[in-house]
N, CA, C and O atoms as a Tinker XYZ file with bonds, in Angstrom:
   412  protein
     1  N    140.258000  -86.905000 -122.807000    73     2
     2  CA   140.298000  -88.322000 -122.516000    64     1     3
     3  C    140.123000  -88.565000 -121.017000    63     2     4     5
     4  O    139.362000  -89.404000 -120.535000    81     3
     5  N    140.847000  -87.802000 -120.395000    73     3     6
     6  CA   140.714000  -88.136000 -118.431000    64     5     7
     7  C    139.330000  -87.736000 -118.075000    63     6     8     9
     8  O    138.857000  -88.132000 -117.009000    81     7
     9  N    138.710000  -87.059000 -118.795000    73     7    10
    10  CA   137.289000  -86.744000 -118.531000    64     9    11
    11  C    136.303000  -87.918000 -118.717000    63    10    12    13
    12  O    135.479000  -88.375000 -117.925000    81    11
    13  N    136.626000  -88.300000 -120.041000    73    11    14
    14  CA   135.720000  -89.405000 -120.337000    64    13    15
    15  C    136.137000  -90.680000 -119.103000    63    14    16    17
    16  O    135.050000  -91.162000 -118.783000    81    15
    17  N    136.894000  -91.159000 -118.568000    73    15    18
    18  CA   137.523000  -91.734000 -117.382000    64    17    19
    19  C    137.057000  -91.877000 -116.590000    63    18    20    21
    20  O    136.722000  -92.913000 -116.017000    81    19
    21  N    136.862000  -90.364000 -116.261000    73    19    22
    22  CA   136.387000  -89.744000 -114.784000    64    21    23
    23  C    134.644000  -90.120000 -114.997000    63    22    24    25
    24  O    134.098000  -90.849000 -114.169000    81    23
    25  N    133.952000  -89.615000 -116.040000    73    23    26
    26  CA   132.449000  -89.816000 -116.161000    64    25    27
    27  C    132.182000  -91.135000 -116.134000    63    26    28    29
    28  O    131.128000  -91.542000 -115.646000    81    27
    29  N    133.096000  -91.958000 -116.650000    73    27    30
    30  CA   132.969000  -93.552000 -116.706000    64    29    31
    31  C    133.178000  -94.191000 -114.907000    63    30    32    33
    32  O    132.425000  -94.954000 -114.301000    81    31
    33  N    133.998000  -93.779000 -114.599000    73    31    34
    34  CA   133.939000  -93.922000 -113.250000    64    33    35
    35  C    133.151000  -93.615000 -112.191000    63    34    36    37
    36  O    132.979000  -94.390000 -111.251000    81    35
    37  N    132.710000  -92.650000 -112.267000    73    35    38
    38  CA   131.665000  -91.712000 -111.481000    64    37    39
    39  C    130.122000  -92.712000 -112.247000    63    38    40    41
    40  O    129.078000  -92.667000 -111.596000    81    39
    41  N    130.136000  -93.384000 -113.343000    73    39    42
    42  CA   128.663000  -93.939000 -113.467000    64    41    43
    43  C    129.088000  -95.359000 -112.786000    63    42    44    45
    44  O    128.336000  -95.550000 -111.830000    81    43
    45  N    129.707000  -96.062000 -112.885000    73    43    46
    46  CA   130.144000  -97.231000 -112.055000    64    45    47
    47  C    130.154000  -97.206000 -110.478000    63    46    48    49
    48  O    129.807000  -98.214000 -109.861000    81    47
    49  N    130.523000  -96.139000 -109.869000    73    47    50
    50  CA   130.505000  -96.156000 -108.321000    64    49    51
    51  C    129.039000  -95.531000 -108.073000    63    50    52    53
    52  O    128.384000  -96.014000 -107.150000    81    51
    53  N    128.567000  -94.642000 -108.724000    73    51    54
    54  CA   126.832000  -94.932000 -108.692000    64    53    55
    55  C    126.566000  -96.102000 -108.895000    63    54    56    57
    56  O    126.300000  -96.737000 -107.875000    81    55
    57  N    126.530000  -96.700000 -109.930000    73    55    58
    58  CA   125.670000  -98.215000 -109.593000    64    57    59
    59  C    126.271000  -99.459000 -108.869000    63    58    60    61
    60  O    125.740000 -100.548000 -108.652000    81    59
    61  N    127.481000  -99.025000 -108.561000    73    59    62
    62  CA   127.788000 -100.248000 -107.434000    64    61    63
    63  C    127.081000  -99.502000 -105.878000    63    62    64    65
    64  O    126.537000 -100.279000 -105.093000    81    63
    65  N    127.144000  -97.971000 -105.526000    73    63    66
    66  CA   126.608000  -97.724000 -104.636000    64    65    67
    67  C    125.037000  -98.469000 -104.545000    63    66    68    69
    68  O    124.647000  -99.228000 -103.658000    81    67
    69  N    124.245000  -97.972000 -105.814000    73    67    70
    70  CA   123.021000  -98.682000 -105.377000    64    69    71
    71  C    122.656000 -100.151000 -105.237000    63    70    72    73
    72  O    121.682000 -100.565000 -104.609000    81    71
    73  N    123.616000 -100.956000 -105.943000    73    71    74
    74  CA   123.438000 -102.362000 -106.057000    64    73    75
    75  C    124.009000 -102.224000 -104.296000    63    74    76    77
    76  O    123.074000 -102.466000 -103.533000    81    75
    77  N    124.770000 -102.032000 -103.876000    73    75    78
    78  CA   125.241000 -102.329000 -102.004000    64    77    79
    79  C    123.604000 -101.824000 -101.325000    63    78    80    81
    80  O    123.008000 -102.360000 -100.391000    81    79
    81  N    123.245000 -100.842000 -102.007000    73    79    82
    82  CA   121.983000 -100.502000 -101.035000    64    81    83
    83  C    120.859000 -101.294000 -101.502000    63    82    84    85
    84  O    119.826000 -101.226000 -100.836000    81    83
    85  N    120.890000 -102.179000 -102.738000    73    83    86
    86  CA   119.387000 -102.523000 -102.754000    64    85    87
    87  C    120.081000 -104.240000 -102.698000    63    86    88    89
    88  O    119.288000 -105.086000 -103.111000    81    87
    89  N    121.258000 -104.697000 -102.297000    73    87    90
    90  CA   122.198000 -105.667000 -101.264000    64    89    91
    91  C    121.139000 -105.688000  -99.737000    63    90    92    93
    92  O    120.399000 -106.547000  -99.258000    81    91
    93  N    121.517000 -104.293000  -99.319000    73    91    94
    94  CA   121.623000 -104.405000  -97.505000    64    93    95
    95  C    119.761000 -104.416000  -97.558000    63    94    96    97
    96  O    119.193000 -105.037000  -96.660000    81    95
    97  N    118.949000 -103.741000  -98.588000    73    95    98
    98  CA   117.974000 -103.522000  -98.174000    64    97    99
    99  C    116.709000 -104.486000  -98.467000    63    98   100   101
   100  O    115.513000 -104.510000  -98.176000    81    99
   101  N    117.645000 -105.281000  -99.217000    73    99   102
   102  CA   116.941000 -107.006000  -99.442000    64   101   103
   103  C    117.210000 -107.954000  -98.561000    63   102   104   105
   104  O    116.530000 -108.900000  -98.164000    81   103
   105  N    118.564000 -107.502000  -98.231000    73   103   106
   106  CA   118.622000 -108.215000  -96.715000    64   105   107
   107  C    117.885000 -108.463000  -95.488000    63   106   108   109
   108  O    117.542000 -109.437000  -94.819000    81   107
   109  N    117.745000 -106.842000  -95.446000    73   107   110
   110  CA   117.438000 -106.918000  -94.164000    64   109   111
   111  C    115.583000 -106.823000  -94.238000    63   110   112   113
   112  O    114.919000 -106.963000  -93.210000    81   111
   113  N    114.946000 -106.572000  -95.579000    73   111   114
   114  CA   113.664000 -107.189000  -95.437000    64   113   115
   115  C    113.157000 -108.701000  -95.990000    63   114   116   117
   116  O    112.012000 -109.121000  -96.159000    81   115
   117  N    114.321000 -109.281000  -96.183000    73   115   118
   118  CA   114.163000 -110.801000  -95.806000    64   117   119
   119  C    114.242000 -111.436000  -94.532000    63   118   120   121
   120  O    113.889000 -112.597000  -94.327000    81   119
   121  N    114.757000 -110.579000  -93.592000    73   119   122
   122  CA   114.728000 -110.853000  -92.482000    64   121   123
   123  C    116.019000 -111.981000  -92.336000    63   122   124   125
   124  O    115.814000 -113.006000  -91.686000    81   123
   125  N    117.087000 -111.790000  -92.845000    73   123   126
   126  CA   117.958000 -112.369000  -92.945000    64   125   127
   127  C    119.358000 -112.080000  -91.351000    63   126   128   129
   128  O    120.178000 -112.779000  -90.755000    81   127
   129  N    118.998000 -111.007000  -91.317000    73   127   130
   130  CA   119.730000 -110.540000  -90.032000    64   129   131
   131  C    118.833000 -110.998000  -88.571000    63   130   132   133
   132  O    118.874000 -110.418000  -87.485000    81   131
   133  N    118.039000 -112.211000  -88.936000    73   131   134
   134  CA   117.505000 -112.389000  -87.711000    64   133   135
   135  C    118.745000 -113.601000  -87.262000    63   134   136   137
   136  O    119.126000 -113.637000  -86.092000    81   135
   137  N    119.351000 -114.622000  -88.357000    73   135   138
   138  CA   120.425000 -115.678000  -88.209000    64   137   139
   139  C    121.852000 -114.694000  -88.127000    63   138   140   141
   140  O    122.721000 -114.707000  -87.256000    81   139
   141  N    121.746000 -113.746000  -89.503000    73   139   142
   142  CA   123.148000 -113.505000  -90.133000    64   141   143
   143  C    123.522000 -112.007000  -89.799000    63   142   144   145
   144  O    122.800000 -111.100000  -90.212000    81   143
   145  N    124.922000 -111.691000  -88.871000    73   143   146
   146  CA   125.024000 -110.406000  -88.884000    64   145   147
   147  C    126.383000 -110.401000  -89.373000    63   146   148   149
   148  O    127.154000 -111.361000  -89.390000    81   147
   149  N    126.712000 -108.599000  -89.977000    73   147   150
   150  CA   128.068000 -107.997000  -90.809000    64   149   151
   151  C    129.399000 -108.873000  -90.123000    63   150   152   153
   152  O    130.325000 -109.105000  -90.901000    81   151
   153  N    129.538000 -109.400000  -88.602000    73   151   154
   154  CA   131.282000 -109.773000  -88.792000    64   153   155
   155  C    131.687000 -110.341000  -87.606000    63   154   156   157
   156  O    132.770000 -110.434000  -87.029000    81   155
   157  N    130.099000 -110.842000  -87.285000    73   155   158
   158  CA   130.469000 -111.973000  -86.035000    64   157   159
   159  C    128.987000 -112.834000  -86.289000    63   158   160   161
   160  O    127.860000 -112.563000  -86.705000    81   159
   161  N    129.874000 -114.295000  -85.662000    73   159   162
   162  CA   128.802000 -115.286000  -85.864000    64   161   163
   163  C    127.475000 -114.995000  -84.814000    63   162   164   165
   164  O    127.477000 -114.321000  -83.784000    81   163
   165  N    126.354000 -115.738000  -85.442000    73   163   166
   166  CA   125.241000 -115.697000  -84.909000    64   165   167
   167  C    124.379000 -116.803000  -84.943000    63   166   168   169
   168  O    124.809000 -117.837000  -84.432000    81   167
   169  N    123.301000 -116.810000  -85.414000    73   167   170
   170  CA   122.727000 -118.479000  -85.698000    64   169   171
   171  C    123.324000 -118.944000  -86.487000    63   170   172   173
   172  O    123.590000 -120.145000  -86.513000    81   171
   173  N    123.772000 -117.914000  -87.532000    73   171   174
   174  CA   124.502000 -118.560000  -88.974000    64   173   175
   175  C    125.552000 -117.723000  -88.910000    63   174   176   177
   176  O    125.511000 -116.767000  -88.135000    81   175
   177  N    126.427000 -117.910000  -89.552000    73   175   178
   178  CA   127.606000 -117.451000  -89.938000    64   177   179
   179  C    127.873000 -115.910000  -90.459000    63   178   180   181
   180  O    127.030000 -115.392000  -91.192000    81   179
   181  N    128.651000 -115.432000  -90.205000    73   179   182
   182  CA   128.579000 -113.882000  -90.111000    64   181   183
   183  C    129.053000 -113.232000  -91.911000    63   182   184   185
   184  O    129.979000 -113.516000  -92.671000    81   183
   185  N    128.216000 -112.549000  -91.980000    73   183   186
   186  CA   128.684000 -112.094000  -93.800000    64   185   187
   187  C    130.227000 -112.100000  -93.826000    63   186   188   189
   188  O    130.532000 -113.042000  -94.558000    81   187
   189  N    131.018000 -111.672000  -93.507000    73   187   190
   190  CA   132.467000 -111.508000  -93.744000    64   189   191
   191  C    132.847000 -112.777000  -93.946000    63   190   192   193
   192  O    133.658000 -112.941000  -94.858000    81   191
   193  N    132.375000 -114.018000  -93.165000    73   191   194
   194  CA   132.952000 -115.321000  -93.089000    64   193   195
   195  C    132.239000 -115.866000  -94.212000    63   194   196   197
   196  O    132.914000 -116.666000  -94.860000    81   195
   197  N    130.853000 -115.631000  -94.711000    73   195   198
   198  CA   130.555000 -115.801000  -96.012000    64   197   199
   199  C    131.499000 -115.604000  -97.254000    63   198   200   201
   200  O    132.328000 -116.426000  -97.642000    81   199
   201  N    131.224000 -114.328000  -97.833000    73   199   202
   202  CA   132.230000 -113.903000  -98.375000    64   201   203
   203  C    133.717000 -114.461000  -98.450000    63   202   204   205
   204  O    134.186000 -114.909000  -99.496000    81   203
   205  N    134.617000 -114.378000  -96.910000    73   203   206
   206  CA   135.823000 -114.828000  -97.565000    64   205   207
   207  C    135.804000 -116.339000  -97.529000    63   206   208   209
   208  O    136.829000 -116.822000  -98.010000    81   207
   209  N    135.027000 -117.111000  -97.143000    73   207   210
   210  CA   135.009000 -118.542000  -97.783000    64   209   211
   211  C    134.882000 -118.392000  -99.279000    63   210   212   213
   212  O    135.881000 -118.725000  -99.916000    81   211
   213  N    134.048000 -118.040000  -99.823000    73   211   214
   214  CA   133.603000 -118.283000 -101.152000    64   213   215
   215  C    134.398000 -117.150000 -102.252000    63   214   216   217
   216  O    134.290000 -117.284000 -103.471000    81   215
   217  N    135.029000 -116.269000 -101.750000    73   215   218
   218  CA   136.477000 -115.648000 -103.037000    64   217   219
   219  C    136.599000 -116.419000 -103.579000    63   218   220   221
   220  O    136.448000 -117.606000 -103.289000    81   219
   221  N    137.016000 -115.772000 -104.855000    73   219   222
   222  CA   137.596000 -116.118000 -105.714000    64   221   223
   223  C    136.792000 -117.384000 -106.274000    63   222   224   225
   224  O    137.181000 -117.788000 -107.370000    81   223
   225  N    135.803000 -118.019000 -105.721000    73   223   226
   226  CA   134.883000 -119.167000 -106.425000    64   225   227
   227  C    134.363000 -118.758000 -107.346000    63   226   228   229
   228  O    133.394000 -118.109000 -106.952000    81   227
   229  N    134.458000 -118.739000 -108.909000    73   227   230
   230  CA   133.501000 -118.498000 -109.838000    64   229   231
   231  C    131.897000 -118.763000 -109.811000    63   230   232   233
   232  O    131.017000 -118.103000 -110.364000    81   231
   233  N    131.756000 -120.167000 -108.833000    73   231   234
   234  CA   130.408000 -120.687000 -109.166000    64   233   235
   235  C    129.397000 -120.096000 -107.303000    63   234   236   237
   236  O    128.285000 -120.257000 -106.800000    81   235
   237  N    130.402000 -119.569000 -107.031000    73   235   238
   238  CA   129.992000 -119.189000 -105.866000    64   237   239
   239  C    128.312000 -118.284000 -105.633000    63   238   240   241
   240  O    127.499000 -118.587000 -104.760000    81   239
   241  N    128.124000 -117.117000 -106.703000    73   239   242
   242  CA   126.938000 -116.588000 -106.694000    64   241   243
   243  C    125.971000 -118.317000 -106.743000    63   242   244   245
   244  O    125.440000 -119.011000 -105.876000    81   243
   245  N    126.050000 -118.371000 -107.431000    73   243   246
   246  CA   125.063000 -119.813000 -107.847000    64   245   247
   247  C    124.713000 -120.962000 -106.857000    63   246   248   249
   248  O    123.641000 -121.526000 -106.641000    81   247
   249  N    125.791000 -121.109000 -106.394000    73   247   250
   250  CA   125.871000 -122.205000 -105.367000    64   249   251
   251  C    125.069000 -121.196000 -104.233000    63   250   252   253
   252  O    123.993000 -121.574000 -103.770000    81   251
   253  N    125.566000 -120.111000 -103.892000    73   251   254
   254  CA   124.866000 -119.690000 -102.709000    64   253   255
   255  C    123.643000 -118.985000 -102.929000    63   254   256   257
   256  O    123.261000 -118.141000 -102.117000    81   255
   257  N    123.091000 -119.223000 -103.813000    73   255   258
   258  CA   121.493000 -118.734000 -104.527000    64   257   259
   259  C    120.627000 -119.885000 -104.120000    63   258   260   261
   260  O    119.633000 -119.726000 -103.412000    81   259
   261  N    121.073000 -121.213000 -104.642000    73   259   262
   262  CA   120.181000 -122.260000 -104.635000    64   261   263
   263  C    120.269000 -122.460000 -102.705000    63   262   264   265
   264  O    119.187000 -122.527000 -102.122000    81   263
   265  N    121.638000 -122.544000 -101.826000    73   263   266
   266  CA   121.613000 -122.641000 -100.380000    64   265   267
   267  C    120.583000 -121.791000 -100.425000    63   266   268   269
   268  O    119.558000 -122.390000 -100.750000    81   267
   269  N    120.418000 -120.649000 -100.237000    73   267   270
   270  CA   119.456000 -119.242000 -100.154000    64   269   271
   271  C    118.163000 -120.270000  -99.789000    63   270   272   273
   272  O    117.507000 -120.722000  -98.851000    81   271
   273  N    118.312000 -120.287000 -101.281000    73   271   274
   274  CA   116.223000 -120.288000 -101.729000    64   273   275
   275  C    116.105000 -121.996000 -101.274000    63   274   276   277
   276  O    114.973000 -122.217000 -100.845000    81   275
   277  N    116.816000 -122.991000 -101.267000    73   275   278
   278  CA   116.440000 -124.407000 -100.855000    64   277   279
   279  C    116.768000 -124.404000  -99.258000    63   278   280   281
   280  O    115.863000 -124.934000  -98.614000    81   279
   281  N    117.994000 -123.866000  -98.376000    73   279   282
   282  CA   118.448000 -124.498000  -97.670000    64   281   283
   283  C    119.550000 -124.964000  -97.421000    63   282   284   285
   284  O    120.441000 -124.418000  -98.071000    81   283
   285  N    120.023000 -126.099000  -96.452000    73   283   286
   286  CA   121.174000 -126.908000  -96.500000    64   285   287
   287  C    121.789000 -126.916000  -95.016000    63   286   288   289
   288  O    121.236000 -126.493000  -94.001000    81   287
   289  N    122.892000 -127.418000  -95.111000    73   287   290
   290  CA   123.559000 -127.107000  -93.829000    64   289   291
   291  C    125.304000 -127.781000  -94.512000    63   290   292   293
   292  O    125.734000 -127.871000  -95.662000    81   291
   293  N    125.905000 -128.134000  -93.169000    73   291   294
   294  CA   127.341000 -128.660000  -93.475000    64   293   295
   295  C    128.897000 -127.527000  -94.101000    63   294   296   297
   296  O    130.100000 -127.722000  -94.273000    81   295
   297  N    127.870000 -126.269000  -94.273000    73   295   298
   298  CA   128.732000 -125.453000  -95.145000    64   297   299
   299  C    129.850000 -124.682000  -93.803000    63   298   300   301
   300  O    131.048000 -124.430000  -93.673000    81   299
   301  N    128.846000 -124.568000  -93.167000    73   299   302
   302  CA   129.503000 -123.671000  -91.627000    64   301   303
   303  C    129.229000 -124.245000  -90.225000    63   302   304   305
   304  O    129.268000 -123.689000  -89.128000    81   303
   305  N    128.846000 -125.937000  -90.682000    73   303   306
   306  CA   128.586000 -126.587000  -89.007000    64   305   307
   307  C    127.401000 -127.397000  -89.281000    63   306   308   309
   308  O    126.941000 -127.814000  -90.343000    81   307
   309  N    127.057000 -127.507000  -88.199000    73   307   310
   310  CA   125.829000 -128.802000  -88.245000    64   309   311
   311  C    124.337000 -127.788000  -88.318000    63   310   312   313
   312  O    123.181000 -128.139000  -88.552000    81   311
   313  N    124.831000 -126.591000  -88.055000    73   311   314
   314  CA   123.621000 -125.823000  -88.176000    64   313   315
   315  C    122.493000 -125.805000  -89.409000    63   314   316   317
   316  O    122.721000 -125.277000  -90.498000    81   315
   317  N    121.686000 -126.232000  -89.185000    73   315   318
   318  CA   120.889000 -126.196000  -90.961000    64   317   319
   319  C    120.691000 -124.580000  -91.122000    63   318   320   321
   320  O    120.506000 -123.819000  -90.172000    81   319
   321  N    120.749000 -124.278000  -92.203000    73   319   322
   322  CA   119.638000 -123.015000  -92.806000    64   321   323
   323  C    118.083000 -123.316000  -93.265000    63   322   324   325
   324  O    117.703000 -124.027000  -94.196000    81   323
   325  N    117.635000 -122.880000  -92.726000    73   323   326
   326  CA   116.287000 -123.061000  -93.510000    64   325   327
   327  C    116.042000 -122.885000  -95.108000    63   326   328   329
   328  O    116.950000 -122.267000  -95.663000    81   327
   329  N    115.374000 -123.157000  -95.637000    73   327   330
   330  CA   114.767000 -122.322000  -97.031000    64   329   331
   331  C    114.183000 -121.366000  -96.602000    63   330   332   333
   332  O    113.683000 -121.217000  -95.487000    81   331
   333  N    114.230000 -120.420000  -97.776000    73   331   334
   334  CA   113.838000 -118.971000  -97.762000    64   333   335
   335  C    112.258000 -119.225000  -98.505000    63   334   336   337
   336  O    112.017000 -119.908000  -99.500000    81   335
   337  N    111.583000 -118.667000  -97.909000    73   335   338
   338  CA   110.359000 -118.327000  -98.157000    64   337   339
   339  C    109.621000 -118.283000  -99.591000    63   338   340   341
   340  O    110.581000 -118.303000 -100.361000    81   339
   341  N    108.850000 -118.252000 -100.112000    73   339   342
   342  CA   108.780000 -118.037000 -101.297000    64   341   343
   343  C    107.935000 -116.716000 -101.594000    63   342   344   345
   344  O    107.305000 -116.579000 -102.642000    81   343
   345  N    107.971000 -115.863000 -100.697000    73   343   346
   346  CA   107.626000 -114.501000 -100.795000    64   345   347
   347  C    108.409000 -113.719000 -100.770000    63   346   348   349
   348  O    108.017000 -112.562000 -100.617000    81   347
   349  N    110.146000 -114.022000 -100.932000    73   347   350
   350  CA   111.189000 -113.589000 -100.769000    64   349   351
   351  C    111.405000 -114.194000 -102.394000    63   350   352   353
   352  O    111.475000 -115.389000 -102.681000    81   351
   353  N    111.492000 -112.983000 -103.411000    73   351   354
   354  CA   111.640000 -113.596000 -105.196000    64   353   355
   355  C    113.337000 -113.912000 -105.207000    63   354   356   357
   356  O    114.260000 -113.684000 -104.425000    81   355
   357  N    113.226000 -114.445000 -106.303000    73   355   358
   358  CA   114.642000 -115.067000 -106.837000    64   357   359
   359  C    115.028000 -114.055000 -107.510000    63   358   360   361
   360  O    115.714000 -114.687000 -108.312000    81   359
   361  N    115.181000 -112.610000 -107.947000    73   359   362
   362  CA   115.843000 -111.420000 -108.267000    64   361   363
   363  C    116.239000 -110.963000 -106.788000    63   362   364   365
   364  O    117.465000 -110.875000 -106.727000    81   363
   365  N    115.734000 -110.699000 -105.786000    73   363   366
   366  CA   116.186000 -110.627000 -103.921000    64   365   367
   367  C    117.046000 -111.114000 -104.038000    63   366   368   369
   368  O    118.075000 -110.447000 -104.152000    81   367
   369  N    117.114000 -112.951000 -104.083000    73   367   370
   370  CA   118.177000 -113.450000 -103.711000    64   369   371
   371  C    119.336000 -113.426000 -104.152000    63   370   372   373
   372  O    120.355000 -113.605000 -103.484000    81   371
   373  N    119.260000 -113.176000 -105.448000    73   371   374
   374  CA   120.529000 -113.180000 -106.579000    64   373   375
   375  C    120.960000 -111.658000 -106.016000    63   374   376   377
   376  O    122.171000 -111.503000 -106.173000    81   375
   377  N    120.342000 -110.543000 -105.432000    73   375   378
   378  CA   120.910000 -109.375000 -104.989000    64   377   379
   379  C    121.650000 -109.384000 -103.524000    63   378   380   381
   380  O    122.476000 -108.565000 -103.121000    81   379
   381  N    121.110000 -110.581000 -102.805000    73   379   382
   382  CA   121.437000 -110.250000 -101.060000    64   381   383
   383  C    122.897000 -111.419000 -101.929000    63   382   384   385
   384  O    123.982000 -110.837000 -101.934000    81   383
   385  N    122.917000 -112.426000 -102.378000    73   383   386
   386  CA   123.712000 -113.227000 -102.644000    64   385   387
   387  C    125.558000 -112.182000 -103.192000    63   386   388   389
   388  O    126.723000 -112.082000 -102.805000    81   387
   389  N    124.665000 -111.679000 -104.251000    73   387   390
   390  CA   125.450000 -110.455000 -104.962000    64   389   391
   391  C    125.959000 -109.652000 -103.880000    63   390   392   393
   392  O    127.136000 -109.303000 -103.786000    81   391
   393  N    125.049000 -109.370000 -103.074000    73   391   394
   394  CA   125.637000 -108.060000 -102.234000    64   393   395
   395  C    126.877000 -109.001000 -100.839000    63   394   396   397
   396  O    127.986000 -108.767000 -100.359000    81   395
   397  N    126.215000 -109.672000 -100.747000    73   395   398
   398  CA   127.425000 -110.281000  -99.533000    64   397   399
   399  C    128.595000 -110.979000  -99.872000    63   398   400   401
   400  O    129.565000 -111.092000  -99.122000    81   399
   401  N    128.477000 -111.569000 -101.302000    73   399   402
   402  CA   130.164000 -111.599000 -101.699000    64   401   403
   403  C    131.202000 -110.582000 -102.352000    63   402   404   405
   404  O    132.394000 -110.608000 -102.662000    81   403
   405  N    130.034000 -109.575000 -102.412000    73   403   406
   406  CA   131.134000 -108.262000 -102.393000    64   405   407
   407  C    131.806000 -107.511000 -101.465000    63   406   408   409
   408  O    132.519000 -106.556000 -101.772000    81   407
   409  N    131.596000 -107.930000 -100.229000    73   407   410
   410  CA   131.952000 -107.515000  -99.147000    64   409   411
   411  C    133.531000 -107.682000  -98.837000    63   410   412
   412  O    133.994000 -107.293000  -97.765000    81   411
């Protein structure tokens, strides 16, 4: 039984490892770290301050999918975000989205 546990565990921290790496590596070829860096502000607001605003929000992936891909501002200041590109797909975003509220 502790075996089966252990194999169940060991396939879960593999795929959360790769979901964090294909997180950072959608990130950073969206060019998202040109506003947003890991844990201090910058043009935009720093991932950590992402993240712990939006804990524990159920609707939080969602809400910060559509900011993503439309835009907005008011969330962290008067600063707008731009919209994201549309050469940047909506599976990206749902991953950089995914990957920074797991942080």
């Amino acid at each position: 039984m502790k075996v089966t546990h252990l194999v169940a565990l060991s396939a879960l921290l593999a795929i959360s490892s790769t979901a964090f790496a294909d997180g950072e590596a959608a990130f950073k070829k969206a060019n998202c770290a040109v506003c947003h860096s890991a844990t201090s502000k910058a043009v935009g607001p720093s991932l950590a301050a992402i993240a712990a605003k939006y804990k524990g929000d159920a609707s939080a992936q969602a809400k910060l999918e559509a900011k993503v891909r439309n835009g907005g501002s008011g969330s962290f200041g008067g600063m707008p975000m731009p919209a994201t590109p549309k050469s940047v797909g909506d599976a990206d975003i749902k991953t950089i989205v995914g990957w920074i509220l797991a942080r």
